[in-house]
C-alpha positions in Angstrom: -78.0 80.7 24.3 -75.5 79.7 21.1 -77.3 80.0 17.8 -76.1 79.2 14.6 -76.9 81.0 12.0 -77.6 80.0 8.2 -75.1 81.8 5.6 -74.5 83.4 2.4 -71.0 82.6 0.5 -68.8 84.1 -1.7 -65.9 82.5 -4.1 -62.9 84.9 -4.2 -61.7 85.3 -8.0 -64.1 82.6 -9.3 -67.1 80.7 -9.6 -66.8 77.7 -7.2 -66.1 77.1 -3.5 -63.2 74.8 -4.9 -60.8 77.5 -5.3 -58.7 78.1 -2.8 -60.2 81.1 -0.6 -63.9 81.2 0.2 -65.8 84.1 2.0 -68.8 83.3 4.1 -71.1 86.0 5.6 -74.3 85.4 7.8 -77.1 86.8 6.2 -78.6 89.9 6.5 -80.9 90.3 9.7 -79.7 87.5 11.3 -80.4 87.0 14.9 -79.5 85.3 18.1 -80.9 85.5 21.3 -83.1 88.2 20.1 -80.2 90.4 19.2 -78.3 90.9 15.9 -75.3 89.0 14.7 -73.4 90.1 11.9 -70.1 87.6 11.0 -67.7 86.6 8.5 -65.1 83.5 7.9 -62.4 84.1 5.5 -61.5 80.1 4.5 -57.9 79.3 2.6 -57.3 75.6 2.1 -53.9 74.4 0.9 -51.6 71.7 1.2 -52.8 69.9 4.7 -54.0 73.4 6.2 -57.1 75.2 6.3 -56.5 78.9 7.5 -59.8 80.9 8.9 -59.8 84.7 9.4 -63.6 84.8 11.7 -64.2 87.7 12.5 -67.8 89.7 14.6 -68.7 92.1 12.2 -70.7 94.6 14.9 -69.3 97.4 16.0 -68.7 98.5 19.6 -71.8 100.5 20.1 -73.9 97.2 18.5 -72.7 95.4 21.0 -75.4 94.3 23.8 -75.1 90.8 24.9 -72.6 87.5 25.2 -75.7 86.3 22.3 -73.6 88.0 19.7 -70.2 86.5 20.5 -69.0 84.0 17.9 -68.2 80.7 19.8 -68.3 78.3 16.9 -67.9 77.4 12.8 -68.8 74.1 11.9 -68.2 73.2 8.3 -67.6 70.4 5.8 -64.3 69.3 3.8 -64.9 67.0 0.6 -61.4 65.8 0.4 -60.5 64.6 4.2 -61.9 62.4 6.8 -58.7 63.0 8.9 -58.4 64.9 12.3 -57.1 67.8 13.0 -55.3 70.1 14.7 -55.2 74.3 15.7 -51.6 74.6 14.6 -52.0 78.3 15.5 -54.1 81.1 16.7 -54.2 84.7 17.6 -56.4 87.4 17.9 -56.4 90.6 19.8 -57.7 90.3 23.8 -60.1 92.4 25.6 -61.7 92.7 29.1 -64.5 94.7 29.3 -65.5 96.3 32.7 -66.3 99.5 34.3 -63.9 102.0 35.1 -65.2 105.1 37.0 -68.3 106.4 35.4 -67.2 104.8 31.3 -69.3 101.6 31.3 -68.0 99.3 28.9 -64.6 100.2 29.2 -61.9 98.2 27.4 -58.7 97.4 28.7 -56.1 95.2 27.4 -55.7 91.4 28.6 -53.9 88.4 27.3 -54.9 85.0 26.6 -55.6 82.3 29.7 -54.6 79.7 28.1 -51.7 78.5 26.0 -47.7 79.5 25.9 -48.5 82.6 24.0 -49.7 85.7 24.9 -52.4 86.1 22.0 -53.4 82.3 22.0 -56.9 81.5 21.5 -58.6 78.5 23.6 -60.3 76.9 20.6 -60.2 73.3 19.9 -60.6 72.1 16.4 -63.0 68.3 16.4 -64.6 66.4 13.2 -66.8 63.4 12.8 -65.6 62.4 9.5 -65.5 65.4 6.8 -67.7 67.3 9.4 -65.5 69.9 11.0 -66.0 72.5 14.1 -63.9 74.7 15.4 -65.1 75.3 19.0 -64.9 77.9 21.7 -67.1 76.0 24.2 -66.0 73.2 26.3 -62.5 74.2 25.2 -59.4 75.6 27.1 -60.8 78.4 28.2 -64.4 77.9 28.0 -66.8 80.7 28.1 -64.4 83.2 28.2 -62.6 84.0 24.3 -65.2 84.1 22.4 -64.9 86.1 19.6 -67.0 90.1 20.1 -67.6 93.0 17.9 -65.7 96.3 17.5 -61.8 96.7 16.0 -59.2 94.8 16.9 -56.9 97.5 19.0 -59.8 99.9 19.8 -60.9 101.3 22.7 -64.0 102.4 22.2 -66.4 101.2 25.0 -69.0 98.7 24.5 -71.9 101.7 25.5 -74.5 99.5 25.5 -73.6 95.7 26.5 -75.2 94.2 29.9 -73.8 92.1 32.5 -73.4 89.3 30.5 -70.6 91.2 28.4 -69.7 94.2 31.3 -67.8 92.9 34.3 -68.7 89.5 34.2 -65.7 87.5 34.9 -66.1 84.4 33.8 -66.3 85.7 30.4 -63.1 87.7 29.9 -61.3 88.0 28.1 -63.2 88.6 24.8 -60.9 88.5 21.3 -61.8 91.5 19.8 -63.1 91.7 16.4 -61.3 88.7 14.5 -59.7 85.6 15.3 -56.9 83.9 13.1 -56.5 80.6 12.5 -54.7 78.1 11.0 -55.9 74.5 11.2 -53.3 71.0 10.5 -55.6 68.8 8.5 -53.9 65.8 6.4 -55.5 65.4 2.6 -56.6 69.0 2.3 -55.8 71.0 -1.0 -55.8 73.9 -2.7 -59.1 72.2 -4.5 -61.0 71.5 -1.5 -64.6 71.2 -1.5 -66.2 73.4 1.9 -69.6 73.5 2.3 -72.5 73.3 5.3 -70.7 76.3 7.1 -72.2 77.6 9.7 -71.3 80.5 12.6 -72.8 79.7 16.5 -72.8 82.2 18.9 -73.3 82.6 22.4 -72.0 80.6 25.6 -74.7 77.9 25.4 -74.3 75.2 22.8 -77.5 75.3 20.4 -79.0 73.5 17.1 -77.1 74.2 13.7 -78.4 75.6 10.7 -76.7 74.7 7.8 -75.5 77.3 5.1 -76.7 77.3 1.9 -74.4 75.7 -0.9 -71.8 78.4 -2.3 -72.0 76.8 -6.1 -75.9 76.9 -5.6 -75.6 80.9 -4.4 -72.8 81.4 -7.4 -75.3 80.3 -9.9 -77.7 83.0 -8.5 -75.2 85.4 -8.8 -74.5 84.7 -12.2 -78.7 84.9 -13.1 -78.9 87.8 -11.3 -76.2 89.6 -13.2 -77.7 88.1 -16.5 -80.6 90.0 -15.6 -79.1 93.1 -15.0 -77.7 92.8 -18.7 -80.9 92.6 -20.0 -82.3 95.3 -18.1 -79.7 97.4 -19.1 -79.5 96.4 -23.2 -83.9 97.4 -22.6 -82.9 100.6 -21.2 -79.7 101.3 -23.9 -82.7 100.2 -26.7 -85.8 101.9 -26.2 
């Protein structure tokens, strides 16, 4: 089953999601499928792009079903109602399988889809500002999806079933994070994103939609007022 999963949001060197990079995390504890999910998207809008490091937080050993795989961001762009593109994408390929008595064992594949080696199968598709960038019903649909552990590592995925071990029509998996960078006309540097949301799993599933970085900023900021004046009590007494 695909599940998306509500989300915290940082601003990178400010106070608003319209500067230029934007940080999204999923919270802490979220599930799917019954199992933990742990994500981030790394958003940079400038002129007419929109470039997204995603990456599946878990490591290898955290690893226990296709439920945790990152098939999916949807978000929201305040400046553009235009379509897009993925201008580019690459990300490090995986098959996961036995090999003699290692289960979970990673070898190294390349991409089944696309003119490059390290291409990812995901198609980019928007209904007006609404954006998703989509790993199902795309090239090379259910396989590339996005699962935990380091990019280039080898450590074996110890404790993932048959729905991430052997199972063919899910390899290869991109390891760890996915890059890329998405052609969208009227998108700036001052581009609004909000609703962002992460799906996971092979199944496509109801969205849940993030909660508004400027809204989570202001917390921030009350939060670290509150720290001042527990610390000026402390300092005082």
């Amino acid at each position: 089953m695909r599940i998306a999963v509500a989300l915290t949001a940082l601003a990178a060197l400010g106070t608003s999601a319209n500067a230029d990079t934007v940080t999204f995390f999923t919270p802490v504890g979220a599930m799917s499928g019954g199992q933990q999910v742990d994500a981030s998207a790394y958003i940079t809008t400038g002129n007419g792009t929109v470039t997204i490091s995603l990456s599946n937080l878990l490591t290898a050993t955290q690893v226990r079903s296709i439920a945790q795989n990152l098939s999916d961001l949807s978000f929201t762009l305040d400046t553009t109602t235009s379509s897009g593109s993925v201008a580019s994408s690459t990300g490090t390929f995986i098959n996961v399988n036995d090999i003699g008595s290692i289960h979970g064992a990673v070898t190294t594949a390349s991409s089944t889809s696309g003119s490059a080696s390290n291409l990812i199968g995901w198609v980019l598709a928007n209904s007006g500002g609404n954006y998703e960038l989509n790993g199902l019903g795309a090239l090379a649909s259910p396989a590339q999806t996005i699962i935990g552990g380091t990019a280039g590592s080898f450590a074996a995925y110890s404790s993932a079933n048959s729905s991430i071990d052997g199972n063919g029509s899910h390899n290869p998996f991109v390891q760890g994070t996915g890059y890329f960078v998405l052609d969208i006309a009227g998108v700036t540097a001052a581009t609004d994103i909000s609703n962002v949301a992460f799906s996971f799993g092979t199944t496509p599933g109801s969205t849940v939609s993030a909660p508004e970085p400027s809204s989570l900023v202001l917390l921030g900021i009350g939060l670290l007022g509150l720290v001042g004046l527990a610390g000026r009590k402390l300092i005082t007494a």
